[in-house]
N, C-alpha and C positions, 0 to 999 in steps of 0.2 A: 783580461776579462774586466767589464766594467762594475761597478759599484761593489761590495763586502764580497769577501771571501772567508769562508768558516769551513772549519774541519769537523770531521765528527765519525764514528765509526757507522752507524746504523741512521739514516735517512726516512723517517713514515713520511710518506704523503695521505693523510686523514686521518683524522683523530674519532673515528667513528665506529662503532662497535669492534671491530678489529683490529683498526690502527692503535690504540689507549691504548686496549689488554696487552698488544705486543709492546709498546710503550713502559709502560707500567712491568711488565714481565720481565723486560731486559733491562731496567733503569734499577729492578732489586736483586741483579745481580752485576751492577756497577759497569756496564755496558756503556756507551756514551750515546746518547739518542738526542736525536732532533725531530721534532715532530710538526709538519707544516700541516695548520684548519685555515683552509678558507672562509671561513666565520670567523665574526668579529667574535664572540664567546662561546661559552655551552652553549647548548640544544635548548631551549624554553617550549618548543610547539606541544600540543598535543599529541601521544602517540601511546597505542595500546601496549605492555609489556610486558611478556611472560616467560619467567626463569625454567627453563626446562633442567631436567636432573645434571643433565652436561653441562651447564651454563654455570648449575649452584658449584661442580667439583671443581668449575676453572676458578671463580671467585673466591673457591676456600683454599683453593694452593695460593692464589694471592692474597688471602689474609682480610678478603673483604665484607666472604658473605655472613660474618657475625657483626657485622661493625654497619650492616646495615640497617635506616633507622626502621624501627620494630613499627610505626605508627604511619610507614609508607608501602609495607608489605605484609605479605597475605599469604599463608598457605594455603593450595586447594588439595584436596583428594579425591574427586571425583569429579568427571565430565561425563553429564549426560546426553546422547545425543538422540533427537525426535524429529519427529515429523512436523510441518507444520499443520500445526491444531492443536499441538502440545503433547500426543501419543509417543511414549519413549519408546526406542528401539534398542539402545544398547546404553552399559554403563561403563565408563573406562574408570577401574578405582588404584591411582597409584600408590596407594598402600601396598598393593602386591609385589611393589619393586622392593629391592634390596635398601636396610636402612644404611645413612641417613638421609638418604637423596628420594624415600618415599613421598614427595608429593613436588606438584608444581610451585612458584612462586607468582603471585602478582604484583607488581608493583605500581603504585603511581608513577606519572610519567618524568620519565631518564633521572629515576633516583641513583638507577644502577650506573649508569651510565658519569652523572654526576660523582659518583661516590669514587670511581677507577678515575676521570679527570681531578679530583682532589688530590688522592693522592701518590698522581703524577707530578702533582706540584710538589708536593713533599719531598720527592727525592731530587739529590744535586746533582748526579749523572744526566737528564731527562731536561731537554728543555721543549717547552710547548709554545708553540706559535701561531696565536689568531689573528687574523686576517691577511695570512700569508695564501700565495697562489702558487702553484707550480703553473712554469711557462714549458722548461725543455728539460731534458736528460742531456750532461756532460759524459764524452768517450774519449779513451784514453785505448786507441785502437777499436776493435769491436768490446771493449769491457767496457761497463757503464759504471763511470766513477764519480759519479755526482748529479748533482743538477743543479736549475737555475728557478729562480722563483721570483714574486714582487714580495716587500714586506713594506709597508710606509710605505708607497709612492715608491721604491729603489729596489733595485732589481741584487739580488743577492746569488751568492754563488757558495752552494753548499758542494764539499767534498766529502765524499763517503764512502764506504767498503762497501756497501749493499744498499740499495734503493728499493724501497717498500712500496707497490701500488696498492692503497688500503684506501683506495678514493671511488669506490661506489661502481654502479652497472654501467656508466659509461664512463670509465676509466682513463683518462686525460695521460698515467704512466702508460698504461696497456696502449693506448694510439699510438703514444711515442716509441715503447716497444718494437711497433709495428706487428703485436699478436692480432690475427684477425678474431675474430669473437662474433659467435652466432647470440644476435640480442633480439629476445622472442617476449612483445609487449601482449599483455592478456588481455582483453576484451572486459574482464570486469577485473576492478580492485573494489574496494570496500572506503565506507564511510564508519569513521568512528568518531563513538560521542561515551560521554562520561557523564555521570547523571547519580543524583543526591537518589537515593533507595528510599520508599518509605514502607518496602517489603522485607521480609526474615531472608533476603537471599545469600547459601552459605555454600553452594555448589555449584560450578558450572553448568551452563545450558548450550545445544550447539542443535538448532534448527533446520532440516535440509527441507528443499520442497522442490516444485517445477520452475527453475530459475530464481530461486529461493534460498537464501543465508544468512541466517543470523545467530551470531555467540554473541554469549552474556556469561560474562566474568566480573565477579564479586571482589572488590578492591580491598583497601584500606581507609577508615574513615567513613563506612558505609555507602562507598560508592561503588559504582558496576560500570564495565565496559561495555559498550554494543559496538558489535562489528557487523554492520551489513552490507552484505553486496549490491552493488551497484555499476549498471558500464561503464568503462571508463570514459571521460569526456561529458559525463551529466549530472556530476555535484552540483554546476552553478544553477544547473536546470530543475534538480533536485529541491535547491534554497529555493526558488522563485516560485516555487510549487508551495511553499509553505511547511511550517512546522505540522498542521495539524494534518497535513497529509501524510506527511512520513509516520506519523503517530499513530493514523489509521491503520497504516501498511505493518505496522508492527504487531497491533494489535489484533490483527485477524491473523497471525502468526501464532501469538497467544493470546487472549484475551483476555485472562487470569492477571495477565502483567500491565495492564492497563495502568495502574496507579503508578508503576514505574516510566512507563513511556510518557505521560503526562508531565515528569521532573526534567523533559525536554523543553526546556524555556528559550533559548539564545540557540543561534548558529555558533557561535562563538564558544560552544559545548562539544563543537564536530572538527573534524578536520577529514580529510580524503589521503587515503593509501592505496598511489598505485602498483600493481605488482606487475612483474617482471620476470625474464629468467635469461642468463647467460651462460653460454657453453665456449671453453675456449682449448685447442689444441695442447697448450702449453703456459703452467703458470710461471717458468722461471726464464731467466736468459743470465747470462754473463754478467755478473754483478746488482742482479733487480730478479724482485719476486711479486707477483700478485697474490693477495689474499681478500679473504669476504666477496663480497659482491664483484668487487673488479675482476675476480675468476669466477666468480659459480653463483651468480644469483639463482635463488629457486623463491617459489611462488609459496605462500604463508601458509597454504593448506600443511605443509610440513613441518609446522610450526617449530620449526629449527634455523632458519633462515640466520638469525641474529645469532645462536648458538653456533652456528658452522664456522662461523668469524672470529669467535672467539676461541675453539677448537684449533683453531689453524694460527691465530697470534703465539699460541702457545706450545701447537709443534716447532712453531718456526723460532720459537725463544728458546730452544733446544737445544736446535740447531745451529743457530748461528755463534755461538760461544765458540764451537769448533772447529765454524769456519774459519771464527780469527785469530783460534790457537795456530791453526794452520798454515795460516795465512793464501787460505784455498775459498773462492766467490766464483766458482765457477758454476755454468750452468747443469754441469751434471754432479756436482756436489750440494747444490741446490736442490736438485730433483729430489732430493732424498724428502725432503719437507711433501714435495707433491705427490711422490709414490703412497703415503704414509697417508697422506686425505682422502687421495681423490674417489677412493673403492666407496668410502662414506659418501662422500657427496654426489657420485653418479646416481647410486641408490636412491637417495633423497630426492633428487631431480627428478628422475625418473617417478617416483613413486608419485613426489605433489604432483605431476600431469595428470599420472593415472585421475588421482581424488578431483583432479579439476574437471574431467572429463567424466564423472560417474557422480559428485557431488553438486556441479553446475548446472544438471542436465535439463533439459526441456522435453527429452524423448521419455513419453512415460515406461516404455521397457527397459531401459538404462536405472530410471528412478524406480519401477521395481524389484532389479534384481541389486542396487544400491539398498534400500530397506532391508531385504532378503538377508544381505551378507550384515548386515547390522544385527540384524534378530540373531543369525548363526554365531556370530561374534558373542553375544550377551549371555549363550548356553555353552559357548566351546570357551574353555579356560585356557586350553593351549595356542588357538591361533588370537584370544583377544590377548593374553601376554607380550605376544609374537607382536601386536600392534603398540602396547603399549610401551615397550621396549624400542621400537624404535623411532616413538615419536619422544620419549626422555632421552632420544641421542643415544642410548646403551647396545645397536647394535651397528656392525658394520656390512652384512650382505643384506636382502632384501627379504623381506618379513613371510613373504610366501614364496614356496615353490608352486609350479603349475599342480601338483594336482593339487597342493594345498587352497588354489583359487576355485578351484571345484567342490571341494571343500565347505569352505566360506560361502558359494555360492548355493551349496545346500543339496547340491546332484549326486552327493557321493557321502555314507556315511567315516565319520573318522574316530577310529578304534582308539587314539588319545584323548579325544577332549575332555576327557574331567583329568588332566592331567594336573595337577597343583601347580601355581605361580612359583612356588619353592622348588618344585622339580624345571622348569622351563628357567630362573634365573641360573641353572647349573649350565642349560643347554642354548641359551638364545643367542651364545656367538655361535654355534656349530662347535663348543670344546665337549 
C-alpha cells in the first residue's frame, strides 16, 4: 500500500455532530480513535442551534453541558406557536418535563459543537484530523478493515476494527458500503439570520401561515435567531431582492416586531439551511456502521435532527467496547447499535413529513385543520405533553395513536385531557 500506514481501533469519518460525540465518548473511555474532517478546522458559519432535553443528557454524561460558557447559552421555556398576524394558537411550556432537562437550550453558533472538539483535543487516545478526505474502504475478505484517505497531499492508509460513516446525507462511507439510500431533497429549507434585539424577547415564537414559516429564538447576548422558510434554490434570488424586502415579508408576519426585523443590516447576518431526508435499509455491514445523517437524515421540523446523531454516537460508544472485548465487528453484532435507534428515528422521520406536509401548506383546509389541532393542543394537557415529549427526544413510539389524531383534530371528545404533565411523564413511553 502506498504512502502512511496507521493503526487504530475505532475509525470516524466526520467530526460532525455525531462523529465528535462518538469521538469524545470512546476517547474517555481510553478507546484508540482516529477521526478524519475534511475541513481545514471547526465549523465558523452561521447556524441556528438548539439543545433539545436529549442533547443536554448526552452532554452531561460527557461532562460538558456545565462547562458550557454561560454568556453563549440560553435557556427557553416556552414556544409559542401562531398564526401569521401574530394570533397564538398553542403554548409548548417545557417546564412540564421532568427536572433537570425542563427546558430547551439555545446556543450561539457551534459553541456546543466547539466545546466536544476541545475537548477532543484533550484526550491522548483520540486523534483529530483536519483536512483529511476519505477516498476508499480497506477489506480483508468481505470485513471492512480500514481505509484510505488524503491527509497533506498523501494518501494515508488507516487500519481499524470498525469504520464509522459520520459524514453527512451523502455519505461518501454509505457509497463505498454500497447501502443504497432513499435521499428525499425538500422543496423548501429555511434562511437563517441572527440579529442585535432592541425588544424584551425572552420566549420563543414559531409562526405558521399559507406557505408561511418563521421561528424566532432568543439567544445569548440579546440576540434572536429567525428561521424562515424559503424554496430551496432562491436565497441568491432572495439577496438581490434586497434586505428591505425580506423585512417587509417579516413584518406583515408580525408587525409588532418591526424594530427587530429592521436590526437586519448585512447579508452576512444570513446564511441558508437546506434540509433533507434519508432512508436506508441497513446502517451496519461487516466492520463499518453509519450514524447521523449518513443513516437517517430527517427534516428540522423535528427539531431532533442534530440530537438523533448524538443519541446514536452514544449507543454506538456502548457498544463498541464489547465488540473489542470480543473481538466480535461483525455486522450482526453491530446491529445491536441499530435495533436500539432505529424505532426512534423512524418515528421522527415519519412524524417531520407529517409537519412538513400540514405546517408548509398552501391548501387552506390542510392550514385549517393545522390551527385546529394547535388550539386542541393548548386545552388538552395530555396529547400537548405527548408532543412535547417527543420533540425533547424523551419518547420512542410516535406521540399519537389514530384516534388520538381525531382527537387533536377536535372530532372526538377526549375523557383524559386535563390529565397532568406529572401524570403523562409516568406514561409517555407507554410504561
Amino acid at each position: 500500500m502506498a504512502g502512511t500506514i496507521v493503526d487504530t481501533d475505532i475509525a470516524v469519518v466526520g467530526a460532525g455532530g455525531g462523529g465528535a460525540v462518538l469521538a469524545l465518548a470512546l476517547a474517555q473511555q481510553g478507546i484508540k480513535t482516529i477521526v478524519l474532517e475534511q475541513a481545514l478546522g471547526p465549523p465558523q458559519g452561521l447556524r441556528g442551534e438548539i439543545l433539545q432535553p436529549n442533547g443536554q443528557q448526552v452532554l452531561d454524561r460527557l461532562g460538558l453541558l456545565n462547562k458550557l460558557p454561560t454568556d453563549s447559552t440560553r435557556p427557553i421555556r416556552k414556544f409559542h406557536f401562531c398564526r401569521v398576524g401574530g394570533e397564538r394558537l398553542c403554548t409548548i411550556d417545557y417546564g412540564e418535563l421532568p427536572a433537570p432537562y425542563n427546558h430547551a437550550v439555545v446556543t450561539l453558533p457551534n459553541v456546543v459543537h466547539h466545546a466536544i472538539l476541545d475537548a477532543i483535543q484533550a484526550e491522548s487516545s483520540v486523534s483529530l484530523w483536519y483536512g483529511a478526505s476519505f477516498v476508499s474502504l480497506v477489506h480483508e475478505g468481505t470485513q471492512v478493515s480500514g481505509l484510505t484517505a488524503t491527509r497533506g497531499g498523501e494518501e494515508v492508509t488507516v487500519r481499524a476494527k470498525v469504520v464509522v460513516g459520520a459524514d453527512g446525507a451523502f455519505s461518501k462511507v454509505r457509497q463505498a458500503l454500497q447501502i443504497p439510500a432513499e435521499v428525499h431533497l425538500y422543496p423548501q429549507g429555511y434562511l437563517i439570520a441572527i440579529l442585535d434585539s432592541p425588544l424584551p424577547i425572552t420566549e420563543a415564537k414559531y409562526y405558521v401561515g399559507k406557505k408561511t414559516i418563521l421561528g424566532l429564538f432568543p439567544a445569548a447576548g440579546g440576540k434572536v435567531y429567525c428561521f424562515y422558510m424559503i424554496p430551496t434554490g432562491t436565497y441568491d434570488q432572495t439577496k438581490a431582492q434586497g434586505l428591505p424586502a425580506l423585512q417587509e415579508a417579516w413584518t406583515a408576519i408580525d408587525s409588532t416586531l418591526k424594530p427587530l426585523f429592521l436590526q437586519l443590516k448585512d447579508w452576512s447576518q444570513t446564511a441558508f439551511m437546506p434540509t433533507g431526508r434519508v432512508r436506508t435499509p441497513t446502517w451496519v455491514a461487516d466492520g463499518a456502521v453509519l450514524i447521523g445523517d449518513a443513516a437517517h437524515a430527517m427534516n428540522p421540523h423535528a427539531s431532533q435532527g442534530r440530537m438523533q446523531a448524538m443519541v446514536d454516537a452514544m449507543t454506538l460508544a456502548d457498544l463498541l467496547p464489547k465488540c473489542l472485548a470480543e473481538r466480535n465487528f461483525s455486522a450482526a453484532r453491530l446491529k445491536v447499535y441499530e435495533d436500539a435507534r432505529r424505532p426512534q428515528v423512524t418515528m421522527l422521520q415519519r412524524l417531520a413529513d407529517e409537519q412538513v406536509l400540514f405546517w408548509n401548506t398552501a391548501n387552506p383546509v390542510i392550514g385549517f385543520l393545522r390551527n385546529r389541532v394547535f388550539r386542541t393542543l393548548d386545552r388538552n394537557a395530555r396529547l400537548r405533553y405527548r408532543v412535547l415529549s417527543t420533540t425533547a427526544g424523551l419518547r420512542q413510539s410516535a406521540p399519537f395513536s389514530m384516534v388520538d389524531r381525531v382527537m387533536a383534530a377536535g372530532f372526538l371528545p377526549d375523557p383524559f385531557a386535563r390529565n397532568t404533565a406529572a401524570g403523562m411523564a409516568r406514561l409517555h413511553d407507554g410504561r
